[in-house]
N, CA, C and O atoms as a MOPAC input file, in Angstrom:
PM7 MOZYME 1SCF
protein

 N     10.52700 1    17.13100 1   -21.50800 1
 C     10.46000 1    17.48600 1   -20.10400 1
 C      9.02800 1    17.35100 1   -19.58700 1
 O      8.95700 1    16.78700 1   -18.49500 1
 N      8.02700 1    17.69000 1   -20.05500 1
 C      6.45100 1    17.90100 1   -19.82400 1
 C      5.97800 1    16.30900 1   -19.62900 1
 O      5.26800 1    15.99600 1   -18.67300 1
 N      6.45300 1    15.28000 1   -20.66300 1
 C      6.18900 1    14.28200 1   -20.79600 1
 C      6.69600 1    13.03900 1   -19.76900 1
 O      6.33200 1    11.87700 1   -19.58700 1
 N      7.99500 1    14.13800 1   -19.05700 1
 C      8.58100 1    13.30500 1   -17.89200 1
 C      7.51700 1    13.67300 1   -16.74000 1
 O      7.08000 1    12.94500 1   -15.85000 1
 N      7.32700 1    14.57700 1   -16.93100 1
 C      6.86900 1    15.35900 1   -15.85800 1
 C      5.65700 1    14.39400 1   -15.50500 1
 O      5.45300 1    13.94800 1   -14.37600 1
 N      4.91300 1    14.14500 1   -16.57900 1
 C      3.23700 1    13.31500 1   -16.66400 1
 C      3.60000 1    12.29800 1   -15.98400 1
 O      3.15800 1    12.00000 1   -14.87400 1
 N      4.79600 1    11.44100 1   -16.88700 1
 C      4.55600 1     9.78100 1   -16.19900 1
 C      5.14700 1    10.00800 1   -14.89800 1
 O      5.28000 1     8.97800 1   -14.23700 1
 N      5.55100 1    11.11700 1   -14.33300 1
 C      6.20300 1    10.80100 1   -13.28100 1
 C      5.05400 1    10.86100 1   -11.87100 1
 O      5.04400 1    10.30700 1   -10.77200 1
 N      3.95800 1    12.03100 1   -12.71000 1
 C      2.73300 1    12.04300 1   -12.00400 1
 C      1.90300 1    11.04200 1   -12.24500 1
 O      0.90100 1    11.08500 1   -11.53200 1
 N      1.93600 1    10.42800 1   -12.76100 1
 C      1.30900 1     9.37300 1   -13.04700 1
 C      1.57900 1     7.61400 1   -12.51700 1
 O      0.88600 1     6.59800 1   -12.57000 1
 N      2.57800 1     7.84500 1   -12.14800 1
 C      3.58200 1     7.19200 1   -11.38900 1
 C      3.03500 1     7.12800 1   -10.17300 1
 O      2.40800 1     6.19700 1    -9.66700 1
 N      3.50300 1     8.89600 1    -9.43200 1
 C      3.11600 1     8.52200 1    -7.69600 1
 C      1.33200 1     8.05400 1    -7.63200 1
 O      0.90000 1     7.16500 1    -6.89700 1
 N      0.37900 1     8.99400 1    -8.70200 1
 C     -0.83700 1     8.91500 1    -8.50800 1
 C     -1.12300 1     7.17600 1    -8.14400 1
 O     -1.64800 1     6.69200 1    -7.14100 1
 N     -0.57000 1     6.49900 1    -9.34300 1
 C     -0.87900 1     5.13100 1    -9.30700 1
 C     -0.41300 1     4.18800 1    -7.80600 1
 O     -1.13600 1     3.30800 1    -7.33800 1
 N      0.56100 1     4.48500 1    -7.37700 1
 C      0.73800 1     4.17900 1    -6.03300 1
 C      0.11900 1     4.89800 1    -5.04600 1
 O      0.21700 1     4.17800 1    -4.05300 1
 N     -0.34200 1     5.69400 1    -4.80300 1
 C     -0.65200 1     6.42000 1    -3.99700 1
 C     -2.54900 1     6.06700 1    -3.88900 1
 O     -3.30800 1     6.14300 1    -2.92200 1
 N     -2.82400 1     5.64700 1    -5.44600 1
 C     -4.06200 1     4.51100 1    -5.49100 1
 C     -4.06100 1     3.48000 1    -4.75700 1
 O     -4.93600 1     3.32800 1    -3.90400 1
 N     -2.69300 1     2.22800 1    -5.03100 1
 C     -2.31700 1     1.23400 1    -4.34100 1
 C     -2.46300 1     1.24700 1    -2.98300 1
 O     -2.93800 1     0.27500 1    -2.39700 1
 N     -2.11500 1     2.22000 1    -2.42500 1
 C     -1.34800 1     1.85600 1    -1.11400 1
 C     -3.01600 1     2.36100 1    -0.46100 1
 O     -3.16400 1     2.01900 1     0.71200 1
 N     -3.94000 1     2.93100 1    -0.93500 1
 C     -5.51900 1     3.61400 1    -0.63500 1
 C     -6.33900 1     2.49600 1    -0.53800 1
 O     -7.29500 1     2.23200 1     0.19100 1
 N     -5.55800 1     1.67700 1    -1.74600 1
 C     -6.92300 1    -0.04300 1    -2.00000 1
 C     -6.05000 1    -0.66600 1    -0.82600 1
 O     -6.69200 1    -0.69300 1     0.22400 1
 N     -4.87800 1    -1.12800 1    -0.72800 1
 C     -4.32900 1    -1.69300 1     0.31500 1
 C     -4.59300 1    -1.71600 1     1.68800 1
 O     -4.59600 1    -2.74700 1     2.36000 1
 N     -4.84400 1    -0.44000 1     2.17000 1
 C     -5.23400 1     0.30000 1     3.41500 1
 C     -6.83700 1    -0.14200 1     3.61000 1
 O     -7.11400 1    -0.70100 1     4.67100 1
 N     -7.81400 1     0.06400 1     2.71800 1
 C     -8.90700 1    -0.43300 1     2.96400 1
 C     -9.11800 1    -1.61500 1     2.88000 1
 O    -10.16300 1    -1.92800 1     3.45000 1
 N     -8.21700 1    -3.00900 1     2.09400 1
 C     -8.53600 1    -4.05100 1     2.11200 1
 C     -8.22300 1    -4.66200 1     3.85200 1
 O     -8.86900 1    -5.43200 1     4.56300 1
 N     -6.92500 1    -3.89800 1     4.07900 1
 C     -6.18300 1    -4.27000 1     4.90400 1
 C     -7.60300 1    -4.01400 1     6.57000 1
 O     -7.57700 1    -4.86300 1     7.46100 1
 N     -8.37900 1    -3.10300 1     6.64200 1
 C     -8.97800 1    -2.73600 1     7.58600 1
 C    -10.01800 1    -3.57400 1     7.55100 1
 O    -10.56900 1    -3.69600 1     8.64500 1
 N    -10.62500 1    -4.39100 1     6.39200 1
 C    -11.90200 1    -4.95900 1     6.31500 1
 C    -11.25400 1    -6.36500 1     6.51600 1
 O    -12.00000 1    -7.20200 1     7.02400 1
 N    -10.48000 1    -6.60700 1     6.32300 1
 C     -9.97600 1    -7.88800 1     6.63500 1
 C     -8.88700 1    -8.16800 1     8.20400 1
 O     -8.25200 1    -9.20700 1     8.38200 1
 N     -8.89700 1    -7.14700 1     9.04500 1
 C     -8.07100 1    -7.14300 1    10.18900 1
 C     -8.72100 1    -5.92400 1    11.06900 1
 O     -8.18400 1    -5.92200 1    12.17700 1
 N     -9.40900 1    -5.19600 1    10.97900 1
 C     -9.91300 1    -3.87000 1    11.78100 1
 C     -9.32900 1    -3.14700 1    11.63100 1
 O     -8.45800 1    -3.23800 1    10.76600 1
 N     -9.49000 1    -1.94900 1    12.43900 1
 C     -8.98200 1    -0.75900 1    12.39500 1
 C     -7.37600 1    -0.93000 1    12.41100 1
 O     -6.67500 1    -1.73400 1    13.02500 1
 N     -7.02800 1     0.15500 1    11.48100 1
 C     -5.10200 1     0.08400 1    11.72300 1
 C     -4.85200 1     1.01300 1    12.37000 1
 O     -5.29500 1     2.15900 1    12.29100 1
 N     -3.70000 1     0.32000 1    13.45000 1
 C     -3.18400 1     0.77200 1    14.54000 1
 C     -2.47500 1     2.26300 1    13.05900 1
 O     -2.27400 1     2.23600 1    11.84500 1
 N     -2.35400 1     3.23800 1    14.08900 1
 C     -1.79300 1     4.55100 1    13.42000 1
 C     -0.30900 1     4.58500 1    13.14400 1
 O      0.14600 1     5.06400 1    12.10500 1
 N      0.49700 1     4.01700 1    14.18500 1
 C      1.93700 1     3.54000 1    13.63600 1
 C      2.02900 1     2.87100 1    12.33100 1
 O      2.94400 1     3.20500 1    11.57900 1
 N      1.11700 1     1.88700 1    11.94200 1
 C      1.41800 1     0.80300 1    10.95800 1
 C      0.31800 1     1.75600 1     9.58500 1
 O      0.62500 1     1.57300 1     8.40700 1
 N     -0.30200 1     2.24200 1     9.76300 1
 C     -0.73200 1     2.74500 1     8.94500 1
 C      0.27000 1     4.21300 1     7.82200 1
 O      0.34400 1     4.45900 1     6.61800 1
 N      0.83400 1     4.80800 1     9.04700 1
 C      1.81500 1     5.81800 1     8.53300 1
 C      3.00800 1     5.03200 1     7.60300 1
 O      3.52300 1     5.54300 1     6.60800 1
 N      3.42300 1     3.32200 1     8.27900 1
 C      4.27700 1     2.73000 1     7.50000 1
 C      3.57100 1     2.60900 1     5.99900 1
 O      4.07400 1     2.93200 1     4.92300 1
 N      2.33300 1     2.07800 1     6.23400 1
 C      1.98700 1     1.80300 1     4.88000 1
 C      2.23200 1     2.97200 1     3.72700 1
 O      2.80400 1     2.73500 1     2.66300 1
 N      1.79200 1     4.06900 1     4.04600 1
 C      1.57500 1     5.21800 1     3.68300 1
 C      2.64800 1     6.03100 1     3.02700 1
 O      2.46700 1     6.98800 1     2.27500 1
 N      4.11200 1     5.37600 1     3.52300 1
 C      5.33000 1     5.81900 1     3.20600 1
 C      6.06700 1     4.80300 1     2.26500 1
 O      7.20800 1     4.85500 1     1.80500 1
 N      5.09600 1     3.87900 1     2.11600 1
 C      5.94200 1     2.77300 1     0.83600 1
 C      5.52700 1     3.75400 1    -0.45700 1
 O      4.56100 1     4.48200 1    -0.68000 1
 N      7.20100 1     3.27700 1    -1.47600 1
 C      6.89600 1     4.14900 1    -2.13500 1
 C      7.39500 1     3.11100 1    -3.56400 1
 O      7.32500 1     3.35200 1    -4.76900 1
 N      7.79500 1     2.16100 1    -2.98100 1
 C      8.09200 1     0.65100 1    -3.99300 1
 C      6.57200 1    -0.17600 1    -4.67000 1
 O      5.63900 1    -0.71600 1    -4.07600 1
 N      6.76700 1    -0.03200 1    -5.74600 1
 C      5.32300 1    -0.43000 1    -6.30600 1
 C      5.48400 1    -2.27500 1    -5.76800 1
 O      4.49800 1    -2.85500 1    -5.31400 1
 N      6.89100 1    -3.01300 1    -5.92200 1
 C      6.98800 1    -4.24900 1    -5.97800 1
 C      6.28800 1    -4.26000 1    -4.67300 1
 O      5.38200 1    -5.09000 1    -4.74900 1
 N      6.32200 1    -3.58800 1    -3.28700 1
 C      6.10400 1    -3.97600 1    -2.42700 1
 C      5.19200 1    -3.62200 1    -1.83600 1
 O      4.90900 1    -4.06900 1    -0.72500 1
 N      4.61800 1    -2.85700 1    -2.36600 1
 C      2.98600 1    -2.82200 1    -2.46200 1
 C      2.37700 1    -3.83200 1    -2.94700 1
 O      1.42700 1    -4.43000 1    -2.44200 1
 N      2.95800 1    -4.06600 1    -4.03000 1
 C      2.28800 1    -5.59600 1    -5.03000 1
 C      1.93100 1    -6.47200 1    -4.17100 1
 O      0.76300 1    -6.83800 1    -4.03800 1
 N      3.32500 1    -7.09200 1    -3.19900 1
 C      4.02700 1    -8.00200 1    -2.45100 1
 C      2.69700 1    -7.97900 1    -1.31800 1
 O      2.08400 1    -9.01200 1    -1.05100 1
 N      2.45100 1    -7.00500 1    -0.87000 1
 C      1.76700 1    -7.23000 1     0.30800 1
 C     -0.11000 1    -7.19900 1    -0.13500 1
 O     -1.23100 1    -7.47100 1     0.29400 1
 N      0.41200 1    -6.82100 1    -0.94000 1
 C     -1.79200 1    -7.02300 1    -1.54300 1
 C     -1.74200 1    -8.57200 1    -2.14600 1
 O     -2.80300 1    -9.17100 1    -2.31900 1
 N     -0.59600 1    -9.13500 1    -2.42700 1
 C     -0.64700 1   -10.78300 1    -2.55100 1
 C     -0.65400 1   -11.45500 1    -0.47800 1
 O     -0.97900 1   -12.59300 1    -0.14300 1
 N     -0.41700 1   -10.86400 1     0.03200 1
 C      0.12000 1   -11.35500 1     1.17300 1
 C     -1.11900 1   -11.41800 1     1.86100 1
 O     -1.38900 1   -12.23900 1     2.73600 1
 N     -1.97300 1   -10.38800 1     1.37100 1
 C     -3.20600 1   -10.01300 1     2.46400 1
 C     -4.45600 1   -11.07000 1     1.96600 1
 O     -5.48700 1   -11.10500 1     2.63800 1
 N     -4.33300 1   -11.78600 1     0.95400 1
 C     -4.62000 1   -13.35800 1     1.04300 1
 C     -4.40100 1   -14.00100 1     1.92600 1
 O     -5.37800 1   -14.59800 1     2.37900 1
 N     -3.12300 1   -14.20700 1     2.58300 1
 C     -3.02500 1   -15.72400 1     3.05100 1
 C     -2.51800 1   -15.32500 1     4.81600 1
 O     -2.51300 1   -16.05200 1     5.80900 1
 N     -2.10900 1   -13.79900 1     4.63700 1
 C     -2.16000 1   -13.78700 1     6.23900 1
 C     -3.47400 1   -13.45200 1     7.16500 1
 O     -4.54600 1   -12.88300 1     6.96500 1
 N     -2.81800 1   -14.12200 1     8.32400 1
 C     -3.73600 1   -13.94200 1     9.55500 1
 C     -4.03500 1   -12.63900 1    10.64000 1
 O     -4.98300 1   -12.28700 1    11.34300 1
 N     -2.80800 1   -12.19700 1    10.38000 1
 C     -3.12300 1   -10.76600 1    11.63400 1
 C     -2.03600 1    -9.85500 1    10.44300 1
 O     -1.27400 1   -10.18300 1     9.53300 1
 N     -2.47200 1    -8.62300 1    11.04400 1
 C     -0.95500 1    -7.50400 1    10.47200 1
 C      0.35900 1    -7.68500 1    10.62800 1
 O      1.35500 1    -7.22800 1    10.06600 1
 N      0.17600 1    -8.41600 1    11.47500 1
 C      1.91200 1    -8.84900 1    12.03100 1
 C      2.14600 1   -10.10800 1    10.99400 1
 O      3.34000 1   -10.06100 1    10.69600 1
 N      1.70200 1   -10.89100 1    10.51500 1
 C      2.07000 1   -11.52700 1     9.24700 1
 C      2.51700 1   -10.81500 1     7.73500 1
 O      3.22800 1   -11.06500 1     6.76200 1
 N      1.64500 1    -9.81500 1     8.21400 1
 C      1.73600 1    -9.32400 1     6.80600 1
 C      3.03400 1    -8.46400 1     6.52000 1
 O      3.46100 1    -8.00300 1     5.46200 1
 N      3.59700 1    -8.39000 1     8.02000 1
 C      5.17400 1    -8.23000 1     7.92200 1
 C      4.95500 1    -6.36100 1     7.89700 1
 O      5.66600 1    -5.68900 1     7.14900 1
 N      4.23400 1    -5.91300 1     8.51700 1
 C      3.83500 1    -4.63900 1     8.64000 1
 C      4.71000 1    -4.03100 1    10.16100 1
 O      4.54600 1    -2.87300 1    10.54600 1

């Protein structure tokens, strides 16, 4: 039980990293985030699609590419 308990904290911590590097890449490369799109980010809770969009923030042009 204790050991579920860890990876499970260990789990959100690691996303909850993600979506922190995401958010700042996302502002230095597009400006300030509008507060709507930022709360979206903030509520992903899918690691794939976190992944998905820190590959994305390569090759798009505005936030609205990035499918935000």
């Amino acid at each position: 039980m204790l050991e579920e308990n860890m990876r499970e904290w260990s789990k959100k911590n690691r996303q909850e990293g993600m979506r922190e590097i995401l958010l700042r890449q996302l502002e230095r490369r597009f400006g300030p985030i509008p507060e709507e799109k930022r709360r979206g980010i903030e509520a992903i809770t899918s690691r794939t699609r976190l992944n998905r969009l820190a590959d994305r923030i390569l090759t798009a042009r505005s936030l609205d590419e990035m499918g935000l």
